[in-house]
VEXDREN-2710 file (C-alpha; in Angstrom, 1 decimal):
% VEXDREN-2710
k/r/px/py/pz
1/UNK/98.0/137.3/73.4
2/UNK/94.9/137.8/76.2
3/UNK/97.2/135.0/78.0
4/UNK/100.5/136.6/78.5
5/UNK/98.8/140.0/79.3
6/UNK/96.8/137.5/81.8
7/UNK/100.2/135.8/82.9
8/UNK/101.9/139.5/82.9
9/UNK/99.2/141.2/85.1
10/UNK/99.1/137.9/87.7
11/UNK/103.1/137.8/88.3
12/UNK/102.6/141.7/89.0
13/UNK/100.1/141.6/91.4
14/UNK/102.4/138.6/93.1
15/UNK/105.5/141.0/92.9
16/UNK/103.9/144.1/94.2
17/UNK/102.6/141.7/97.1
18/UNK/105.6/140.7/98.2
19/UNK/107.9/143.6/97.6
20/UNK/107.8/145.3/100.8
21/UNK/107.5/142.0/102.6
22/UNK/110.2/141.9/105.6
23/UNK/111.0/138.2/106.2
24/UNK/109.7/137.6/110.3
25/UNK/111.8/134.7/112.3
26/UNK/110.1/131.5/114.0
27/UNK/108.1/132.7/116.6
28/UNK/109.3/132.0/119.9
29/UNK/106.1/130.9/121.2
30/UNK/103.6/128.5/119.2
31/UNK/100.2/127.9/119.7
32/UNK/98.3/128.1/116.1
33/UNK/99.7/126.4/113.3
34/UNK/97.7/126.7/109.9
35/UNK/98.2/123.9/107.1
36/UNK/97.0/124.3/103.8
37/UNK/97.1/121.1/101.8
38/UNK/95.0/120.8/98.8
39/UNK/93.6/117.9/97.1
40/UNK/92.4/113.9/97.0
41/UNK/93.3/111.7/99.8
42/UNK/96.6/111.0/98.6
43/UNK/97.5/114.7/99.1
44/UNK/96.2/114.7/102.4
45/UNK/98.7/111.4/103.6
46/UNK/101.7/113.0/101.4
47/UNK/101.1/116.0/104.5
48/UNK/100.9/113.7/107.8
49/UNK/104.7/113.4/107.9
50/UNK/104.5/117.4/108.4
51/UNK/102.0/116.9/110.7
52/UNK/104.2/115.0/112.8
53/UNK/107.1/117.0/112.6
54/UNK/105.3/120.2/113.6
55/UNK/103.8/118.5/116.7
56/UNK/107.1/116.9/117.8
57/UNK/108.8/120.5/117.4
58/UNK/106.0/122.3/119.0
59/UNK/103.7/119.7/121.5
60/UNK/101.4/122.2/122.8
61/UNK/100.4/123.7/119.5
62/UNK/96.7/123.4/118.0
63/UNK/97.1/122.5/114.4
64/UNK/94.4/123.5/112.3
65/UNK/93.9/122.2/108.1
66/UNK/92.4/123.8/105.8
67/UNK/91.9/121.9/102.6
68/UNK/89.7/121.6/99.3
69/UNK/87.5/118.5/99.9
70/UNK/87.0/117.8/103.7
71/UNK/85.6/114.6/103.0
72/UNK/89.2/113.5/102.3
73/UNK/90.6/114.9/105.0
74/UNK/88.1/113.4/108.0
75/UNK/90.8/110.5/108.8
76/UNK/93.3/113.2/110.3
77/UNK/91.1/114.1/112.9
78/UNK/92.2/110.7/114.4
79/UNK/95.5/112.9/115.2
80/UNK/94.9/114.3/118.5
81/UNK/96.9/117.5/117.4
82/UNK/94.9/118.5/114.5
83/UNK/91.9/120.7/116.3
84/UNK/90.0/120.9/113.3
85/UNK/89.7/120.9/109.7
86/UNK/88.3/123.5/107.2
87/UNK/87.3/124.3/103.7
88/UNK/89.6/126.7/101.4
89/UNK/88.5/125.5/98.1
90/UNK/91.2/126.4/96.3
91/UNK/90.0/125.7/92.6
92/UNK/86.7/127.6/92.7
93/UNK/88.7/130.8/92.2
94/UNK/90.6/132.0/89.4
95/UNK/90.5/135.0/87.0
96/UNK/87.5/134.5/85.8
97/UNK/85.1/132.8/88.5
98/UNK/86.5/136.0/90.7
99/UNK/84.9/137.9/88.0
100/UNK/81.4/137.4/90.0
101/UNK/80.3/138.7/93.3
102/UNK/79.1/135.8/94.4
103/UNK/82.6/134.7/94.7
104/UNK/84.4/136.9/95.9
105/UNK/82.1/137.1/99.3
106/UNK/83.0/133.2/99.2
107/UNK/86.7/134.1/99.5
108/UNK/86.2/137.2/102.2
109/UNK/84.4/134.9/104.2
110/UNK/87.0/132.5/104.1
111/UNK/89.8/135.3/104.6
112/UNK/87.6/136.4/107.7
113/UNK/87.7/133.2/109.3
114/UNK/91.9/132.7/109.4
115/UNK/92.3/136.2/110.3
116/UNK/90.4/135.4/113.5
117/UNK/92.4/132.2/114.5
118/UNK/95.4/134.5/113.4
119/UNK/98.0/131.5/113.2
120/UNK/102.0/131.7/114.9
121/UNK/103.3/129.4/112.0
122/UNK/101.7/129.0/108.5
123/UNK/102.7/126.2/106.2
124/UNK/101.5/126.0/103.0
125/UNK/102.6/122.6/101.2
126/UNK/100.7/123.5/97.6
127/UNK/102.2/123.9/94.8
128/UNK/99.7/124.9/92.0
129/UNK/99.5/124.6/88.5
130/UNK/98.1/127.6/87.8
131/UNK/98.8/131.3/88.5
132/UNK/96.0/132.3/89.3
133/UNK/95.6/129.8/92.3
134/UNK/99.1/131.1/93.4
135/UNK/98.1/135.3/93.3
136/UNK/95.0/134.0/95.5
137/UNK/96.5/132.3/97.9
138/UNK/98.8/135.2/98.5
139/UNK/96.2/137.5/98.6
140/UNK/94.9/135.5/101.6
141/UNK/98.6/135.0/103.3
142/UNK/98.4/139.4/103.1
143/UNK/95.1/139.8/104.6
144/UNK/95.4/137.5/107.1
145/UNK/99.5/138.0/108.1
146/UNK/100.6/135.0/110.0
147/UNK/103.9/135.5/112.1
148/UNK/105.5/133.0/110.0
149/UNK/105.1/131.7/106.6
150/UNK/106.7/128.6/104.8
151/UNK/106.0/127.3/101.5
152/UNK/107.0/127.3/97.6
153/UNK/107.8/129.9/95.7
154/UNK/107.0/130.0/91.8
155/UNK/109.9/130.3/89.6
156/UNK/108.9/133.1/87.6
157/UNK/108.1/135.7/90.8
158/UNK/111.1/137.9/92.1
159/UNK/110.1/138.7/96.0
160/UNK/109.0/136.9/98.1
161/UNK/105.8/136.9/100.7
162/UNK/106.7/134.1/102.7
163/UNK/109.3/133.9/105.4
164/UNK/111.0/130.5/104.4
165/UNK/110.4/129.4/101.0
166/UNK/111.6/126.9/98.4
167/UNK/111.9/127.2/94.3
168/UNK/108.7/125.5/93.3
169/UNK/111.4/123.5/90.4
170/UNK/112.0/121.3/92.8
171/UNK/108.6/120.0/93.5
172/UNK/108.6/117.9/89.9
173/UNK/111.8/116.4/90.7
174/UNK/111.0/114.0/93.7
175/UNK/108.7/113.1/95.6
176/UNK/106.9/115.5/97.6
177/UNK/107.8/114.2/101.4
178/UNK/111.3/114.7/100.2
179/UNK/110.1/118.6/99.7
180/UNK/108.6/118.9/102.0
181/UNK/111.6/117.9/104.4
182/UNK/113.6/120.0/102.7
183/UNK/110.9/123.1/103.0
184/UNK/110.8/122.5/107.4
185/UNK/114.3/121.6/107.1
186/UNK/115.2/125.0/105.7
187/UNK/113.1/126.8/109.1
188/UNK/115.2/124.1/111.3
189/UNK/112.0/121.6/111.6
190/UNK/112.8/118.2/111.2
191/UNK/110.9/115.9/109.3
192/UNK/110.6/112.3/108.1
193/UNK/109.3/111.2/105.0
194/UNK/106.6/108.4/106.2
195/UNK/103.3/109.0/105.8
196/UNK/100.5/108.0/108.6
197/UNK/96.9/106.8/108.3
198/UNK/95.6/106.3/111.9
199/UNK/93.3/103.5/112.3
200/UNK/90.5/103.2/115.4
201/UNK/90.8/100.1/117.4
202/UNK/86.7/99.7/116.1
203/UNK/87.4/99.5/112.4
204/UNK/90.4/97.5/113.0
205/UNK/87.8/95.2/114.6
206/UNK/85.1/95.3/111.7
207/UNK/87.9/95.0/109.0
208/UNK/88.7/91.6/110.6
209/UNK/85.1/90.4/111.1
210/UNK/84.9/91.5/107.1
211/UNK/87.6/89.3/106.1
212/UNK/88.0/86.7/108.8
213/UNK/87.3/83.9/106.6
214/UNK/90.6/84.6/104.3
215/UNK/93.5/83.3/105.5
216/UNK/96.3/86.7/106.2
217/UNK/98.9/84.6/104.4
218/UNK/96.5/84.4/101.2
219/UNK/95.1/88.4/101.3
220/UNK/96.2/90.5/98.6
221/UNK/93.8/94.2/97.9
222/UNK/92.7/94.9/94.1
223/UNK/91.9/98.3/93.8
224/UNK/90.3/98.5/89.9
225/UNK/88.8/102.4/90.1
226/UNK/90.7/105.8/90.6
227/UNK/89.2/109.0/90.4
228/UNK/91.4/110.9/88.3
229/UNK/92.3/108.0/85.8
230/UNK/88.7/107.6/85.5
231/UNK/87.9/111.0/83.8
232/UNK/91.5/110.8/81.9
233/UNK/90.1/107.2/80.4
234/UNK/93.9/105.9/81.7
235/UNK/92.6/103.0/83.8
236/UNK/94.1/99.7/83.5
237/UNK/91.0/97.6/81.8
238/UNK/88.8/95.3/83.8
239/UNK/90.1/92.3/81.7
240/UNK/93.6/92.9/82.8
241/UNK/92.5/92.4/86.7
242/UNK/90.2/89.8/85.6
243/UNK/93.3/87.9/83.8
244/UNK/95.9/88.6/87.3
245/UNK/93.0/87.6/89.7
246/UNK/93.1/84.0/88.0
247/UNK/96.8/84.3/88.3
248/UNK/97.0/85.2/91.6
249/UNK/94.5/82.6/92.5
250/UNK/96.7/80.0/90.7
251/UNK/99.5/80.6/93.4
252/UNK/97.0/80.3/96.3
253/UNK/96.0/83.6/97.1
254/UNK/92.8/84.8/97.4
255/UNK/91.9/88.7/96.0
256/UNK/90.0/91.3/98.1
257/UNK/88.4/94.1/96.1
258/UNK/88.1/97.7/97.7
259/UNK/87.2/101.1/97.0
260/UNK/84.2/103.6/97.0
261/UNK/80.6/102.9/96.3
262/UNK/80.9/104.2/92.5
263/UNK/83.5/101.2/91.7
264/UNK/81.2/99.1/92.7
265/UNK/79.9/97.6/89.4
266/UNK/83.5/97.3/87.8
267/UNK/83.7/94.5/91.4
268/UNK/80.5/92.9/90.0
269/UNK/81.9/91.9/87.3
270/UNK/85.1/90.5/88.4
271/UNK/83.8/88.0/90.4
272/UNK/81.7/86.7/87.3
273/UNK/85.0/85.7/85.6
274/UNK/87.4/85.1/89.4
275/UNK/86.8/82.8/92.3
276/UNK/87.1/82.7/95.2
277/UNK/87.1/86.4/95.6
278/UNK/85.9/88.8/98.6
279/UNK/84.4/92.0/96.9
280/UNK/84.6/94.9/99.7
281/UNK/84.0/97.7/97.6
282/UNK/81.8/100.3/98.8
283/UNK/81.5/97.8/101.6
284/UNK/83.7/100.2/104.2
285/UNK/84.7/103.1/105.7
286/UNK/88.4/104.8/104.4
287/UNK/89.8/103.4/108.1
288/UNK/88.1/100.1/107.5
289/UNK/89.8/99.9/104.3
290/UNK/93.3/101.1/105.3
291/UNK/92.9/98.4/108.3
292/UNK/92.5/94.9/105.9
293/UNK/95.5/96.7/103.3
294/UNK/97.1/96.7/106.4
295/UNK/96.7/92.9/107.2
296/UNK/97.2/92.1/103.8
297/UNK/100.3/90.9/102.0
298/UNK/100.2/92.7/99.0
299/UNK/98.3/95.7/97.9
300/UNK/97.8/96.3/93.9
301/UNK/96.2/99.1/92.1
302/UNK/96.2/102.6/90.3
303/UNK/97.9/105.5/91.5
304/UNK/95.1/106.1/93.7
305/UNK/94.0/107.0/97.4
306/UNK/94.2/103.2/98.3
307/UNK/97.8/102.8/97.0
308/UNK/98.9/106.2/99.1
309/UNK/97.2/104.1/102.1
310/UNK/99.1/101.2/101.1
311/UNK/102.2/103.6/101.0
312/UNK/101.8/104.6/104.7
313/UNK/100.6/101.4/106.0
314/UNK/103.7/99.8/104.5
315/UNK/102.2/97.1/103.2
316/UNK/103.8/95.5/99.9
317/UNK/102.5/97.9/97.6
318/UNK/102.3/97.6/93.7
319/UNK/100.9/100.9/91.6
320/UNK/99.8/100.5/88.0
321/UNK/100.4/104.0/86.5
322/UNK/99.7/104.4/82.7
323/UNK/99.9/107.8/81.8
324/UNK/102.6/109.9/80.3
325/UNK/102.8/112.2/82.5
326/UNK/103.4/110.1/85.8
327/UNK/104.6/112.5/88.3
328/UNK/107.5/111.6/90.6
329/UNK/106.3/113.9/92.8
330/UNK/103.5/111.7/93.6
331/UNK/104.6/108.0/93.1
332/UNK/108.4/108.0/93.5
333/UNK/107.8/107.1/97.4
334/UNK/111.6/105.4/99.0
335/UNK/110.4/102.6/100.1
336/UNK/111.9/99.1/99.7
337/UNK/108.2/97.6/99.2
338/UNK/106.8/100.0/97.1
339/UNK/106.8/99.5/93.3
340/UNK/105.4/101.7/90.7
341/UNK/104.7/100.4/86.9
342/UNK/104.4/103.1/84.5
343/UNK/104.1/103.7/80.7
344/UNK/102.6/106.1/77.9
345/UNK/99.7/104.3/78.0
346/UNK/97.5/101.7/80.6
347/UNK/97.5/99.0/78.0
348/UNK/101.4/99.2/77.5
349/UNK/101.2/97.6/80.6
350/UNK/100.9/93.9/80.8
351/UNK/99.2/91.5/83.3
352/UNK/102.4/89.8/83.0
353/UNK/104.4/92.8/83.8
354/UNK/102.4/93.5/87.1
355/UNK/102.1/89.3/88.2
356/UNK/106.1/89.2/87.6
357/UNK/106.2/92.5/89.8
358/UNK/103.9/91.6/92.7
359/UNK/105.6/88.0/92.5
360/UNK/109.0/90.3/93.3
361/UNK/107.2/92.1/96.0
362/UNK/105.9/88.6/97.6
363/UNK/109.1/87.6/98.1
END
């Protein structure tokens, strides 16, 4: 019962927001964009192809993010059109963490900030999963009143606060570049649906020094950790990689472990059981990283920042995705070279299942 008068109270405090809301046109003149993306790295890529489209439609603009973890967010700085990137963590506030003062000077702060850069265009490209993150973020679009707002609008709201706007129902039905196109699209921005990971001429360099020794022809990228599947316990088990590292080592290729410092030991233990084998993890930087995927012939992992790297690199990529609630709007990427493996369950799928598919994707 407390939950529907919670629910009940939240879509009227969206409703009153919006109800004397008059829609504003594209600014004529465009030199603040805001872009709210929320998230892992993977969330961060699934925004670049927005990135691009809002510089090609409007070249002298500043572009400024604002996201939840800036550490996953550092690589767009290599765009020379986003001038900076900022904290809005999103999932500190909610009903009941708003309850404390502490808080709620967090989010003022915040609100004090983006009222100062005062942007022309405001696109926000979340979608959340709860409520209370949506009544919050509209509370900021009404303090701080851009000239233009675009983004999704929950199903379950009658008005509107933003400008141009899209059913959030959509969002779970394809993939979110799609959406996203079809969000700018709607305020006459064109998009594309590739996503971009700039890479610096220096970690192109060190990524070679690192795997100089391996022949390009024989490179393929394990990728045996994943944040999220980590604390869901949905990983695909370390005997399954040991097993398709033989495999692959069979056909005369040669495996190159990445990821993050805290994978590390799940590497160590590979290369008791698979040789030869190159173990990289917590070895480089996320650029250094997206460089050898990028000079490698095949990329296999979870559903994980290093497959969405893989995605925009356009390497061969192969995700292993064993959970029941797979979301399309994450891994249903068009592209030719990207497969995704999914079931109920990580050990529903077999090493046989993802040597077959990689052998498809080799081809």
């Amino acid at each position: 019962m407390l939950a529907k008068i919670k629910q009940f109270v939240l879509r009227r405090a969206m409703n009153r927001l919006a109800i004397k809301h008059q829609p504003h046109s594209l600014p004529k003149e465009v030199k603040y964009i805001a872009v709210w993306q929320f998230g892992g790295v993977g969330d961060m890529l699934l925004a670049t192809p927005v990135l691009e489209a809002l510089h090609k439609q409007y070249p002298h603009a500043n572009i400024h993010v604002w996201c939840s973890y800036p550490k996953f967010s550092l690589f767009l700085n290599q765009f020379s059109y986003v001038k900076s990137i900022h904290s809005l963590p999103i999932y500190d506030f909610d009903v009941r963490t708003l309850c404390k003062a502490s808080v709620r000077r967090k989010l003022k702060n915040i609100m004090d900030a983006m009222k100062k850069q005062h942007p022309d265009i405001l696109v926000n490209l979340h979608v959340p999963k709860l409520l209370d993150w949506w009544v919050v973020e509209w509370w900021i679009l009404n303090k701080i009143k851009p000239n233009h707002t675009l983004g999704f609008m929950p199903q379950e709201i009658r008005y509107s606060l933003l400008d141009t706007y899209l059913s959030s129902d959509i969002v779970n039905q394809q993939h979110y570049t799609i959406s996203y196109q079809q969000l700018l699209a709607k305020a006459g921005i064109l998009a594309g649906t590739q996503t971009y990971f700039p890479i610096q001429e220096e970690e192109k360099a060190r990524a070679e020094q690192l795997i100089k020794s391996i022949p390009s022809n024989k490179r393929v990228c394990l990728h045996m950790g994943g944040r999220r599947l980590a604390m869901e316990n949905k990983m695909w088990s370390l005997a399954n990689f040991i097993e398709l590292g033989q495999k692959m080592i069979s056909d005369g290729m040669i495996p190159i472990l990445i990821g993050v410092e805290n994978e590390r030991d799940m590497g160590s233990k590979l290369c008791k059981h698979v040789s030869p084998v190159l173990n990289l993890i917590g070895e480089t930087s996320m650029g250094e990283m997206a460089a050898i995927v990028a000079t490698s012939r095949l990329f296999i992992g979870h559903d994980s920042g290093p497959f969405h790297i893989a995605a925009a690199m356009q390497t061969p990529s192969l995700a292993i995705c064993g959970r029941p609630d797979a979301e399309p709007e994450y891994i249903a990427y068009h592209q030719e070279n990207v497969m995704v493996l999914t079931a109920d369950n990580p050990e529903d799928i077999t090493v046989n299942d993802v040597y077959l598919a990689s052998k498809k994707l080799l081809t």
